[in-house]
CHARMM-style PDB file with segment names, atoms N, HN, CA, C and O in Angstrom:
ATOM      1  N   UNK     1       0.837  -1.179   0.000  1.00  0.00      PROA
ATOM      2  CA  UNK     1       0.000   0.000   0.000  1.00  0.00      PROA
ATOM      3  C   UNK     1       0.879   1.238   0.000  1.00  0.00      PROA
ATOM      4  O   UNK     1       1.951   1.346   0.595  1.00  0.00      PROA
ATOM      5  N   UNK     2       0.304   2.126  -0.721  1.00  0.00      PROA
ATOM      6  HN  UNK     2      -0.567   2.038  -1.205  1.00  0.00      PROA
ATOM      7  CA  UNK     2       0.875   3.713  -0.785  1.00  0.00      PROA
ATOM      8  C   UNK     2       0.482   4.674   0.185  1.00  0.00      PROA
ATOM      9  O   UNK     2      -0.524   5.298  -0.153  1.00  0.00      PROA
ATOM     10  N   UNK     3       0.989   5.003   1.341  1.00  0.00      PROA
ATOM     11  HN  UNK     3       1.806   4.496   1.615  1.00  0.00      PROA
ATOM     12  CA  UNK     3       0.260   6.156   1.594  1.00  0.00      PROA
ATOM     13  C   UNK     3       1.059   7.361   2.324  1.00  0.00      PROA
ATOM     14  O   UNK     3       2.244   7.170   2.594  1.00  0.00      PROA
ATOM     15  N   UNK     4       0.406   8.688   2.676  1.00  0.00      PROA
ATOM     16  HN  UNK     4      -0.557   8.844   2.457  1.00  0.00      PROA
ATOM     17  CA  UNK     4       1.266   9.399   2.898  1.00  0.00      PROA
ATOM     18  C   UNK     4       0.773  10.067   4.736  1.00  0.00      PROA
ATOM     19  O   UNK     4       0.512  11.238   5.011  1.00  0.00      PROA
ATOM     20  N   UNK     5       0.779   9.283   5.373  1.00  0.00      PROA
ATOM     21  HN  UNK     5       0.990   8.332   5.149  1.00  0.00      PROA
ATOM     22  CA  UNK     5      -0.265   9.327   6.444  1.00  0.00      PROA
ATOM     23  C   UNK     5       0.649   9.805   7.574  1.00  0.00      PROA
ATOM     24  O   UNK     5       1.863   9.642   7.698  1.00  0.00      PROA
ATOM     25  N   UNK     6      -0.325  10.508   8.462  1.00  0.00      PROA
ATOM     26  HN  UNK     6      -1.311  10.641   8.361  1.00  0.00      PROA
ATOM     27  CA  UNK     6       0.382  11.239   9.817  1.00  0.00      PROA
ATOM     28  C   UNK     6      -0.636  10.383  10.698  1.00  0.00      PROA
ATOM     29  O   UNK     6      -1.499   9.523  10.518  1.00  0.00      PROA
ATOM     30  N   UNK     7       0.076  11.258  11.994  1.00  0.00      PROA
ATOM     31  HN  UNK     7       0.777  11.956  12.140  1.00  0.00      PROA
ATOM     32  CA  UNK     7      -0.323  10.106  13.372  1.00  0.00      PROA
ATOM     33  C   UNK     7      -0.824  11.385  14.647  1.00  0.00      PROA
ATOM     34  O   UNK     7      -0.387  12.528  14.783  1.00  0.00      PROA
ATOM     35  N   UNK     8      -1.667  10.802  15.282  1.00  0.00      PROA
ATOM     36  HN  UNK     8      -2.022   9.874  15.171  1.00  0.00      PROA
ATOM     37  CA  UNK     8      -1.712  11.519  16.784  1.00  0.00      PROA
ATOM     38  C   UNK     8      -1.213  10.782  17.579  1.00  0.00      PROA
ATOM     39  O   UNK     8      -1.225   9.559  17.438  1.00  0.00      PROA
ATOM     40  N   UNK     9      -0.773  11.284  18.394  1.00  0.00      PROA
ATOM     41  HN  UNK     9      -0.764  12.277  18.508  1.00  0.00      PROA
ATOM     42  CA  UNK     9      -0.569  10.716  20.067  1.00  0.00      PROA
ATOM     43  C   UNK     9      -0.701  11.279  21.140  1.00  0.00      PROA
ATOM     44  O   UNK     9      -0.358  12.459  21.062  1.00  0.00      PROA
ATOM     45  N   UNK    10      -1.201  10.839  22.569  1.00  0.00      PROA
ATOM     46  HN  UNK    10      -1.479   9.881  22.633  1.00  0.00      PROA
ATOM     47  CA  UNK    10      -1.481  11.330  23.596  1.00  0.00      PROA
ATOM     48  C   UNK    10      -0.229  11.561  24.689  1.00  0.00      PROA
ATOM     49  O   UNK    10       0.127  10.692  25.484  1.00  0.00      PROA
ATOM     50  N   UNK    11       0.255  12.636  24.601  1.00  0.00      PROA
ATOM     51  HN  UNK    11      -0.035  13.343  23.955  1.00  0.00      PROA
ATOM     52  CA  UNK    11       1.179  13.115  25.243  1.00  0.00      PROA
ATOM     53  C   UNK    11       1.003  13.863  26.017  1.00  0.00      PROA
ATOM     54  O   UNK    11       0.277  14.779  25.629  1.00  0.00      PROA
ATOM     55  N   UNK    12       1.469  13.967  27.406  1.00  0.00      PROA
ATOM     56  HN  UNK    12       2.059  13.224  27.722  1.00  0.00      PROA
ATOM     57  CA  UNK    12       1.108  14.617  28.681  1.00  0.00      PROA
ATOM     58  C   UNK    12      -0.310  15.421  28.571  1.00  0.00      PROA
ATOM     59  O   UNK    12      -0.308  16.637  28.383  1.00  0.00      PROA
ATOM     60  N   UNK    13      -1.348  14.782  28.681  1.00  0.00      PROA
ATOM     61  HN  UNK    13      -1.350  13.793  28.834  1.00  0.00      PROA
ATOM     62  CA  UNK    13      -2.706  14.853  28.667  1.00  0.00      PROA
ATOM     63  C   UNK    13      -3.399  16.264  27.333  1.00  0.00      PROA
ATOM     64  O   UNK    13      -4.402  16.974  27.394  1.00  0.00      PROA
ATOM     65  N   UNK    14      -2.093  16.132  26.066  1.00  0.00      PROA
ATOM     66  HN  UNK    14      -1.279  15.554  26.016  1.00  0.00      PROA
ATOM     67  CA  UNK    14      -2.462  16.493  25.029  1.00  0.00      PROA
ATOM     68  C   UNK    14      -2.299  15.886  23.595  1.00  0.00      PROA
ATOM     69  O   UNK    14      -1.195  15.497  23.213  1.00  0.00      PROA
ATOM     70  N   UNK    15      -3.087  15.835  23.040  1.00  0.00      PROA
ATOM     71  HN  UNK    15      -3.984  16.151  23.351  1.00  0.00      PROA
ATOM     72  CA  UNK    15      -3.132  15.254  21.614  1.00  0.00      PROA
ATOM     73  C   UNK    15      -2.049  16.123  20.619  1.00  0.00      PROA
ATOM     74  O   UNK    15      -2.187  17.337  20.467  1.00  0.00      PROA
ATOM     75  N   UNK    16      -1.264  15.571  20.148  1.00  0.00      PROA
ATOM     76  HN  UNK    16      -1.151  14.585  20.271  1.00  0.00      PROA
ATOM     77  CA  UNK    16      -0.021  15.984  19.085  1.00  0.00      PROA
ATOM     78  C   UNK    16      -0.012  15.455  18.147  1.00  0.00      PROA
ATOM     79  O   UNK    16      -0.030  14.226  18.194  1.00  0.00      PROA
ATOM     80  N   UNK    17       0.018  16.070  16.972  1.00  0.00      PROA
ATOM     81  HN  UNK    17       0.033  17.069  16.934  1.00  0.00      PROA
ATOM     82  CA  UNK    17      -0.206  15.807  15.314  1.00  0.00      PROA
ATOM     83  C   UNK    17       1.213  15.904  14.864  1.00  0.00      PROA
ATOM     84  O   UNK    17       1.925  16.908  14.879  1.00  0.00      PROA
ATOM     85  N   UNK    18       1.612  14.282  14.323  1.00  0.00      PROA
ATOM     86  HN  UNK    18       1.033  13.467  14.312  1.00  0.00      PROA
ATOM     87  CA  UNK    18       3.254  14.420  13.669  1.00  0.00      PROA
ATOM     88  C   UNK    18       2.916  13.889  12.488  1.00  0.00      PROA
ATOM     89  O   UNK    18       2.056  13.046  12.232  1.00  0.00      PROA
ATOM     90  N   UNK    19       3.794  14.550  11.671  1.00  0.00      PROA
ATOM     91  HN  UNK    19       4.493  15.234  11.879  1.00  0.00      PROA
ATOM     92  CA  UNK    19       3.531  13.952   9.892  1.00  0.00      PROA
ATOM     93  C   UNK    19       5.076  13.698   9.481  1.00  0.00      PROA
ATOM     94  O   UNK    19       5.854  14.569   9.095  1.00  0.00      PROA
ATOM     95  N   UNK    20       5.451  11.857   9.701  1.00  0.00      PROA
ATOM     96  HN  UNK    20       4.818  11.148  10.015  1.00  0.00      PROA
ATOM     97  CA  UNK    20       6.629  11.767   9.300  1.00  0.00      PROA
ATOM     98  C   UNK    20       6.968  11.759   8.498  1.00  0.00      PROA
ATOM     99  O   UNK    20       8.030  11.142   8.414  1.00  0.00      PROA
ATOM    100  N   UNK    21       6.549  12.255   7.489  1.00  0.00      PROA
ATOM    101  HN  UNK    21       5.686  12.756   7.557  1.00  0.00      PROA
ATOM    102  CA  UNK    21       7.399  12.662   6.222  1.00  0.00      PROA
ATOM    103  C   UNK    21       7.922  14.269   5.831  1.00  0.00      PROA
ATOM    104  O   UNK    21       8.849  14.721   5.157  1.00  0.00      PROA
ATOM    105  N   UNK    22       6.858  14.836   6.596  1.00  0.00      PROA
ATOM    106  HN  UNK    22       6.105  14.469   7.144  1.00  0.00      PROA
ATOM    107  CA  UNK    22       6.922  16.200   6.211  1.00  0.00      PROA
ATOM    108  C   UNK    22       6.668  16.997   7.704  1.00  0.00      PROA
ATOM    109  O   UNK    22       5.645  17.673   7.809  1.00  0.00      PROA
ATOM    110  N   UNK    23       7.400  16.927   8.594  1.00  0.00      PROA
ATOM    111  HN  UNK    23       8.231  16.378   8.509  1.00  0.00      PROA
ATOM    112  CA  UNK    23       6.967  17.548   9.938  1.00  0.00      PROA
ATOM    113  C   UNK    23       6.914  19.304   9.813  1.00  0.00      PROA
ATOM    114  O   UNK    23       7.424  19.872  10.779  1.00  0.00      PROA
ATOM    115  N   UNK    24       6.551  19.884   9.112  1.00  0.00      PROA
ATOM    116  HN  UNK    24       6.136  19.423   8.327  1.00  0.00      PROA
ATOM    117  CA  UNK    24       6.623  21.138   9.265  1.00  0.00      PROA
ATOM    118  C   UNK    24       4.875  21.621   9.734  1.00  0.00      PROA
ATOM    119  O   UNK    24       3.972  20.785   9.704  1.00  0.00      PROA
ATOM    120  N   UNK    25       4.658  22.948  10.108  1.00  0.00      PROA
ATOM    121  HN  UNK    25       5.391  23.627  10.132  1.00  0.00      PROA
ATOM    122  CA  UNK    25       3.228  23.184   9.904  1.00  0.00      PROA
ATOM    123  C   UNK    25       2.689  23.688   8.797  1.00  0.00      PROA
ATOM    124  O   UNK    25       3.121  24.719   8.282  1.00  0.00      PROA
ATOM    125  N   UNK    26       1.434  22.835   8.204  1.00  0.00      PROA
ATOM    126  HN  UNK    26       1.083  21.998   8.623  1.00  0.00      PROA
ATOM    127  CA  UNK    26       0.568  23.330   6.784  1.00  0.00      PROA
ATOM    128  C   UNK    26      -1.294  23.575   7.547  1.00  0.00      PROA
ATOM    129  O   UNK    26      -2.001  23.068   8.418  1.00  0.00      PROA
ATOM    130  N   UNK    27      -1.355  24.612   6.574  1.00  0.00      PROA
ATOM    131  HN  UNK    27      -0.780  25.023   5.866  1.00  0.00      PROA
ATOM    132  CA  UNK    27      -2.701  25.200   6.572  1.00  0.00      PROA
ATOM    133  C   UNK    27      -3.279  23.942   6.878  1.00  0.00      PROA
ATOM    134  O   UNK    27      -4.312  24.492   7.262  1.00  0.00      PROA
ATOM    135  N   UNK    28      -3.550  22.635   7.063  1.00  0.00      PROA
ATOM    136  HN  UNK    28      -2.711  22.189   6.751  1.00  0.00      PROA
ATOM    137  CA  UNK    28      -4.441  21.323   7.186  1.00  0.00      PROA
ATOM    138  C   UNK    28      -4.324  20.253   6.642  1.00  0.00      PROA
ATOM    139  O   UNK    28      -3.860  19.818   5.588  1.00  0.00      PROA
ATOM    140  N   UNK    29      -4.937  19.791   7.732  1.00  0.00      PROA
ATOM    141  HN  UNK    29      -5.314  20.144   8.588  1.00  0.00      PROA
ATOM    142  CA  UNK    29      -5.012  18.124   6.781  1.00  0.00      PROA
ATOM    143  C   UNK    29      -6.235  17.645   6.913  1.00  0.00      PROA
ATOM    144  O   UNK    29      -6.918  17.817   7.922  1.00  0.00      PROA
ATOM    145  N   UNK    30      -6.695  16.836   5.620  1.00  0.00      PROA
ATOM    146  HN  UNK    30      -6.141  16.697   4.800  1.00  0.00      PROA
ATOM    147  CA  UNK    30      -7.930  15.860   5.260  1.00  0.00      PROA
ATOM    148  C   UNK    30      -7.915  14.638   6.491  1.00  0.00      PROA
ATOM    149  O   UNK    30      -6.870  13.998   6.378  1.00  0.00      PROA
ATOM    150  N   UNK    31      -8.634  14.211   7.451  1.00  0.00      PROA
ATOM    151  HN  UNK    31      -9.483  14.731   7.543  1.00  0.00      PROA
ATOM    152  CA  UNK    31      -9.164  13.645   7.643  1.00  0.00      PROA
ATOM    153  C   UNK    31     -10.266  12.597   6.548  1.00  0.00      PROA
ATOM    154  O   UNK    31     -11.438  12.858   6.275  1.00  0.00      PROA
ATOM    155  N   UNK    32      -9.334  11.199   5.995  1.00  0.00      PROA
ATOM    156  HN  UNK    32      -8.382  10.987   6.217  1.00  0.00      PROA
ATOM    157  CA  UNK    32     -10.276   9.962   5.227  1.00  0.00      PROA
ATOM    158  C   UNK    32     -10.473   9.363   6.079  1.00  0.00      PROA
ATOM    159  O   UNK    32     -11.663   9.064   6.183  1.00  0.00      PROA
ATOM    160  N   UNK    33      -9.562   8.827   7.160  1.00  0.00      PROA
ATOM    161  HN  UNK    33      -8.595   9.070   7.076  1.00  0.00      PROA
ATOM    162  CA  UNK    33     -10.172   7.908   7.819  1.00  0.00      PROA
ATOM    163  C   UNK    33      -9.121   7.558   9.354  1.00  0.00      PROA
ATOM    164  O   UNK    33      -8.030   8.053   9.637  1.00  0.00      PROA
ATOM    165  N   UNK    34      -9.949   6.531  10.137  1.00  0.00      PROA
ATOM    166  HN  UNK    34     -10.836   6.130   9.907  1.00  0.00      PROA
ATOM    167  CA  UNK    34      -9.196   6.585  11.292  1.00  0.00      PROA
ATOM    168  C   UNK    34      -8.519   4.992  11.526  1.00  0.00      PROA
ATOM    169  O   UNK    34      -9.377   4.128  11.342  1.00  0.00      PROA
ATOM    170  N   UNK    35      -7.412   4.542  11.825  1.00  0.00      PROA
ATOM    171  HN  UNK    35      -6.714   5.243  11.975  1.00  0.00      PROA
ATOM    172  CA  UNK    35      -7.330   3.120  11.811  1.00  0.00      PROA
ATOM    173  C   UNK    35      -6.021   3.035  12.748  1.00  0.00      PROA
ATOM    174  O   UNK    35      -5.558   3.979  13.388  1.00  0.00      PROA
ATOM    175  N   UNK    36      -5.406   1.438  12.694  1.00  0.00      PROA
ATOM    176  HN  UNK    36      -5.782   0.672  12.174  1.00  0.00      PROA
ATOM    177  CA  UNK    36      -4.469   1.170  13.605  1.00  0.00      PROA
ATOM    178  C   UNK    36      -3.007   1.011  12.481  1.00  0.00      PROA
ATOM    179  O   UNK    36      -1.793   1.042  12.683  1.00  0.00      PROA
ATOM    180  N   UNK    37      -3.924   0.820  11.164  1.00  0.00      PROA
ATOM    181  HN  UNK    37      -4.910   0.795  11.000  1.00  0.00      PROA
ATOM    182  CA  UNK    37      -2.706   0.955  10.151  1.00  0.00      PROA
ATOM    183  C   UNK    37      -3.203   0.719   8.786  1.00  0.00      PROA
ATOM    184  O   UNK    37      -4.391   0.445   8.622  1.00  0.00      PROA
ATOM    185  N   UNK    38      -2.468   0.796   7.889  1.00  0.00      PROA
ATOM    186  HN  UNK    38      -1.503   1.019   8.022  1.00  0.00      PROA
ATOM    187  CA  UNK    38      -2.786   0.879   6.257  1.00  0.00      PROA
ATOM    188  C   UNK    38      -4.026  -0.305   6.033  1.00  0.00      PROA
ATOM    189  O   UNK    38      -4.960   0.033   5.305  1.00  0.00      PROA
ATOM    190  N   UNK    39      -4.051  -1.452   6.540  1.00  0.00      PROA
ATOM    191  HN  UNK    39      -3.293  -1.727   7.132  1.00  0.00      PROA
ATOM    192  CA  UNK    39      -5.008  -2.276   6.423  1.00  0.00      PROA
ATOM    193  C   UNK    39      -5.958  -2.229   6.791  1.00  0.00      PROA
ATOM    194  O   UNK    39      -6.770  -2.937   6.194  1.00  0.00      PROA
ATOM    195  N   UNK    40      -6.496  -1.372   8.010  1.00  0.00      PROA
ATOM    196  HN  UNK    40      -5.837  -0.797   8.495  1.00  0.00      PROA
ATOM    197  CA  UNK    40      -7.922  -1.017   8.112  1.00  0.00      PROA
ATOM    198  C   UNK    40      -8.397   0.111   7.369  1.00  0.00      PROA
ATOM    199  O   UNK    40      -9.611   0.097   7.169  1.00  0.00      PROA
ATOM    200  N   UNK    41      -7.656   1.244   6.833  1.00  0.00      PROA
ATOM    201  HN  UNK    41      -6.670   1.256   6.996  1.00  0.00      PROA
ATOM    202  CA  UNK    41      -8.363   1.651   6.227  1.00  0.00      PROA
ATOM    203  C   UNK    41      -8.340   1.897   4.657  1.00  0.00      PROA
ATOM    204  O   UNK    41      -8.281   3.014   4.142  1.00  0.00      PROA
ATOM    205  N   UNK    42      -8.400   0.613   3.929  1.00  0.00      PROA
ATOM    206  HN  UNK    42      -8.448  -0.294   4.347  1.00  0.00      PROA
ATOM    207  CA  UNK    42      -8.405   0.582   2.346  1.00  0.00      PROA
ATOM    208  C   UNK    42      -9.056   2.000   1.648  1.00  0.00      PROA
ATOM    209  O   UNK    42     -10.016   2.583   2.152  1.00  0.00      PROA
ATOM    210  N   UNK    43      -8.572   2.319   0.767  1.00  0.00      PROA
ATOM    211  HN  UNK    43      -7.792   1.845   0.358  1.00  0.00      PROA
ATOM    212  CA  UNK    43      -8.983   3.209   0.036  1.00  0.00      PROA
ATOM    213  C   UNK    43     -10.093   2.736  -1.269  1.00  0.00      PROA
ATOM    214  O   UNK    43     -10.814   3.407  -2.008  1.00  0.00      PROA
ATOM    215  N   UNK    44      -9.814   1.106  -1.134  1.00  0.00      PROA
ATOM    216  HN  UNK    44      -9.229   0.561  -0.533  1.00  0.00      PROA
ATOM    217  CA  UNK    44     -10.382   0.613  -1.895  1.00  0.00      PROA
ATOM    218  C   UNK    44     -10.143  -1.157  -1.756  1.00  0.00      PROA
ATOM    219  O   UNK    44      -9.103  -1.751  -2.038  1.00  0.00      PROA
ATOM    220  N   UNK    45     -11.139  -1.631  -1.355  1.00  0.00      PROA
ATOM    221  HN  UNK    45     -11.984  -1.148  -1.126  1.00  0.00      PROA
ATOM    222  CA  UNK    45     -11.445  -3.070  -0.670  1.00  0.00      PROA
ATOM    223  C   UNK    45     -12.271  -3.858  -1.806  1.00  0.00      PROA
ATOM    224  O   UNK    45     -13.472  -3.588  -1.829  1.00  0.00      PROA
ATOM    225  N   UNK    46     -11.861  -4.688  -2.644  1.00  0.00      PROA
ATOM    226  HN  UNK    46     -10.885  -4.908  -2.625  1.00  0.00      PROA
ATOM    227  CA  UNK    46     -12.422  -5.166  -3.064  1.00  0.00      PROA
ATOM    228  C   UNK    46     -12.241  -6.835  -3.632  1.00  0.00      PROA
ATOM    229  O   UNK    46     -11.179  -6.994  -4.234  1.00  0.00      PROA
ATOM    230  N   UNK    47     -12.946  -7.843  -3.548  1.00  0.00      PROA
ATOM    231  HN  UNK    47     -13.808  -7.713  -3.060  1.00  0.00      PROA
ATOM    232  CA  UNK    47     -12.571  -9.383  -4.353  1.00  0.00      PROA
ATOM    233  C   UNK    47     -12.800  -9.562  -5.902  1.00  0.00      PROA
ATOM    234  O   UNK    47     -13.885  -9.813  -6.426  1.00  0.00      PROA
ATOM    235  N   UNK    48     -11.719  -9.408  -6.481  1.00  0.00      PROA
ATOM    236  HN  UNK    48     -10.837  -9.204  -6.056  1.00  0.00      PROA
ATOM    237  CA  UNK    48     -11.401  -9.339  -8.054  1.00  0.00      PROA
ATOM    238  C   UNK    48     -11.437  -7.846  -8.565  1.00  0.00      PROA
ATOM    239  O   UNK    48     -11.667  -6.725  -8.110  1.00  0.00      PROA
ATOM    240  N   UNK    49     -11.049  -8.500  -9.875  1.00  0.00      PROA
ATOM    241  HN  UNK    49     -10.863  -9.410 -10.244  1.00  0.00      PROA
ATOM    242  CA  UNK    49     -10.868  -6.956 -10.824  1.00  0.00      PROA
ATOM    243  C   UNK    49     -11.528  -5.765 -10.392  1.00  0.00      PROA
ATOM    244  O   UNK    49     -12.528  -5.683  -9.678  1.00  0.00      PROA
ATOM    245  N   UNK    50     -10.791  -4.768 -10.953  1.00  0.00      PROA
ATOM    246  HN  UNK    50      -9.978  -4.834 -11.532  1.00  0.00      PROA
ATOM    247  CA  UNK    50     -11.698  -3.627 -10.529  1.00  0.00      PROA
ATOM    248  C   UNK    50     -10.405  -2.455 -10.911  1.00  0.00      PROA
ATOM    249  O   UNK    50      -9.183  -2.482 -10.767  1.00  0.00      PROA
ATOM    250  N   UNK    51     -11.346  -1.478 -11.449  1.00  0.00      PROA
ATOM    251  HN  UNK    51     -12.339  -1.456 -11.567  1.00  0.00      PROA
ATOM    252  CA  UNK    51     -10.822  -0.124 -11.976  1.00  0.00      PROA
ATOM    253  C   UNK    51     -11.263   0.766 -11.878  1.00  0.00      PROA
ATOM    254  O   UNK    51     -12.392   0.960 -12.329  1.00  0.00      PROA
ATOM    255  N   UNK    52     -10.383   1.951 -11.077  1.00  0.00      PROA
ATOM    256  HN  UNK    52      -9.466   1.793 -10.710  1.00  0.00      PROA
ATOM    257  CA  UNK    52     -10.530   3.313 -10.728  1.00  0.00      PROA
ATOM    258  C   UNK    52     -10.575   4.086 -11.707  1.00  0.00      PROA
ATOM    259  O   UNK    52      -9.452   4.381 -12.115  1.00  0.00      PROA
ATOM    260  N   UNK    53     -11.852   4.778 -12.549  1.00  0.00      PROA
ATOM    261  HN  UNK    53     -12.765   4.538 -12.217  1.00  0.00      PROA
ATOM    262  CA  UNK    53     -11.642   5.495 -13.780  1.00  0.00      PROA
ATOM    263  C   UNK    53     -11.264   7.168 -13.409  1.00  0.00      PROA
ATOM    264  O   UNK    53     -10.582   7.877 -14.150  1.00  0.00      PROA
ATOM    265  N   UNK    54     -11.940   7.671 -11.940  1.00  0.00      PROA
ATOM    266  HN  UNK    54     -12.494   7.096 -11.338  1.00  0.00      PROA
ATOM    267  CA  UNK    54     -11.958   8.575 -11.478  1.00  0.00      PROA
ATOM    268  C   UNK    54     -11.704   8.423 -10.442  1.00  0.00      PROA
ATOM    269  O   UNK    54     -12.153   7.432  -9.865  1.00  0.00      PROA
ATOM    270  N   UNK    55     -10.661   9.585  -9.593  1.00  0.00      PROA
ATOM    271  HN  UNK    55     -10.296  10.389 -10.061  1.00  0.00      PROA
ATOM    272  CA  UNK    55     -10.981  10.030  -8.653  1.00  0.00      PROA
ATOM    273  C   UNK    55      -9.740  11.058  -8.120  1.00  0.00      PROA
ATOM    274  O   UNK    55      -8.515  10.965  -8.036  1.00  0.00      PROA
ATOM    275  N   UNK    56     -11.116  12.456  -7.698  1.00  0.00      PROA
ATOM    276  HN  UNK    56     -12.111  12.531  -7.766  1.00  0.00      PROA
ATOM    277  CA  UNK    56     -10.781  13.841  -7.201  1.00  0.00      PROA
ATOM    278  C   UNK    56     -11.106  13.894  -6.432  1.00  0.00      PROA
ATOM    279  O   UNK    56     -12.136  13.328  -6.065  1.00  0.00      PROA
ATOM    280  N   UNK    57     -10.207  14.802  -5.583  1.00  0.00      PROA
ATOM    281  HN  UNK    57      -9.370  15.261  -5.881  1.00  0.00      PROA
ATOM    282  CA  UNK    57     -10.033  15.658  -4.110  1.00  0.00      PROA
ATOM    283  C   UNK    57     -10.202  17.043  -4.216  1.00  0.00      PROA
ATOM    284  O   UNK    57      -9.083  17.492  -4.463  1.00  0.00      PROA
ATOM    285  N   UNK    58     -10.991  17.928  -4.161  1.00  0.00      PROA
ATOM    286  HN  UNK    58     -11.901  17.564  -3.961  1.00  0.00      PROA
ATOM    287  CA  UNK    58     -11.216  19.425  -4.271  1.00  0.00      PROA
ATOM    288  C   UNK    58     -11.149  19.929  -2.909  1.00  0.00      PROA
ATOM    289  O   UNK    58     -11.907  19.440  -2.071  1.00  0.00      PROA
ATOM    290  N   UNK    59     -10.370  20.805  -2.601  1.00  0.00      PROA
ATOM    291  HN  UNK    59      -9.754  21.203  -3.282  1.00  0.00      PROA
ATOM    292  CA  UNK    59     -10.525  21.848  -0.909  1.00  0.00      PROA
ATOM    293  C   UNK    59     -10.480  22.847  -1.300  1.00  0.00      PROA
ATOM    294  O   UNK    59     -10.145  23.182  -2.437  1.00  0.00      PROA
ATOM    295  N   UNK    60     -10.795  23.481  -0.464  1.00  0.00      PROA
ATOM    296  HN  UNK    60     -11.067  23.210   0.459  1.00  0.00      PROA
ATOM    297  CA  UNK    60     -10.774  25.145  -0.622  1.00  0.00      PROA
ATOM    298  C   UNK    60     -10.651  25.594   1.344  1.00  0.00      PROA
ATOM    299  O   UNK    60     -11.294  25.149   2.295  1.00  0.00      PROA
ATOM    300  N   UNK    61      -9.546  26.622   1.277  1.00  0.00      PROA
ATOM    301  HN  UNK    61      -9.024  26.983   0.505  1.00  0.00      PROA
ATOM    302  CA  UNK    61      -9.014  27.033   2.437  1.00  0.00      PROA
ATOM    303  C   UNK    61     -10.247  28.165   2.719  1.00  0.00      PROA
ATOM    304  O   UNK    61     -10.441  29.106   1.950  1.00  0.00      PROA
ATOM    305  N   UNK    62     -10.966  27.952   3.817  1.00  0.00      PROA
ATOM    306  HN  UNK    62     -10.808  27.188   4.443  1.00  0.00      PROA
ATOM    307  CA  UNK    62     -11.700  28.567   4.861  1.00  0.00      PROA
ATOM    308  C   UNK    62     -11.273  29.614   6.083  1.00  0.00      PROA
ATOM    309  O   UNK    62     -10.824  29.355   7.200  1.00  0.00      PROA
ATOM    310  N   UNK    63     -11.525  30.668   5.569  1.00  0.00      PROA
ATOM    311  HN  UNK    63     -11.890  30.878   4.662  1.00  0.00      PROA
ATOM    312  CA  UNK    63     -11.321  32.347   6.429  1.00  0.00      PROA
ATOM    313  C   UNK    63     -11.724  31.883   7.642  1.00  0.00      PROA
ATOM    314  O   UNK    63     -12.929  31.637   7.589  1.00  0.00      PROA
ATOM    315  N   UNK    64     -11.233  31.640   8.771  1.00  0.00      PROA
ATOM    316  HN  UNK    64     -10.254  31.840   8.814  1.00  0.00      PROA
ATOM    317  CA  UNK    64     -11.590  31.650  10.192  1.00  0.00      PROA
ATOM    318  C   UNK    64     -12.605  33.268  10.163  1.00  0.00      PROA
ATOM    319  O   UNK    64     -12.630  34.387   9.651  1.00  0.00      PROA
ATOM    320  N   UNK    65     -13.350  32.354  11.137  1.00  0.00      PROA
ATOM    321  HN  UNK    65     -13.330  31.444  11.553  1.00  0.00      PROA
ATOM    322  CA  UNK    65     -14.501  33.701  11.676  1.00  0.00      PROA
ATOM    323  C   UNK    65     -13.937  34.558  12.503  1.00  0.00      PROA
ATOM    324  O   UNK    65     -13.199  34.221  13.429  1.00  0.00      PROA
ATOM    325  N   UNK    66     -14.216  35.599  12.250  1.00  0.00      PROA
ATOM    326  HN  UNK    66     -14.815  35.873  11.498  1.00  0.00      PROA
ATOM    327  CA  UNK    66     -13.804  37.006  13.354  1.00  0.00      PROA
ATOM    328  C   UNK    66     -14.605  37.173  14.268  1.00  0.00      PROA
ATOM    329  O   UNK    66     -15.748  37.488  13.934  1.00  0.00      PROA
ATOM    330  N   UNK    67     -14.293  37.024  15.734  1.00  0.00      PROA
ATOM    331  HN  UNK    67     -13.365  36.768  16.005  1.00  0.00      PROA
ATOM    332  CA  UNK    67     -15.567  37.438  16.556  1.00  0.00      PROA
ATOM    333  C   UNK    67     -16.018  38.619  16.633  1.00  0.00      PROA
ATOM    334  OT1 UNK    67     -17.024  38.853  17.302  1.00  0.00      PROA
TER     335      UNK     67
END
């Protein structure tokens, strides 16, 4: 499997976001899915053939509200 996946962990009673490939800070990350590793969460699970003709990801960065 391919993937390019970051991790949380519970560290002194706070949650910490590391992305080992790229540890710097970026405007966000997509939330697909939640698991213990590449095998629970397939991007695509299936018994026999099968072909991906499509598939897009569109975001658009969101203005935090001003109080």
């Amino acid at each position: 499997m391919d993937y390019n996946a970051w991790f949380e962990a519970y560290l002194g009673g706070t949650w910490w976001t590391f992305d080992a490939r790229h540890n710097v800070p970026r405007i966000g990350r997509i939330l697909v899915a939640r698991g213990r590793d590449a095998a629970d969460i397939p991007m695509v699970h299936t018994f026999g053939p099968h072909m991906l003709n499509r598939f897009e990801v569109i975001t658009e960065e969101v203005a935090p509200k001003v109080a």
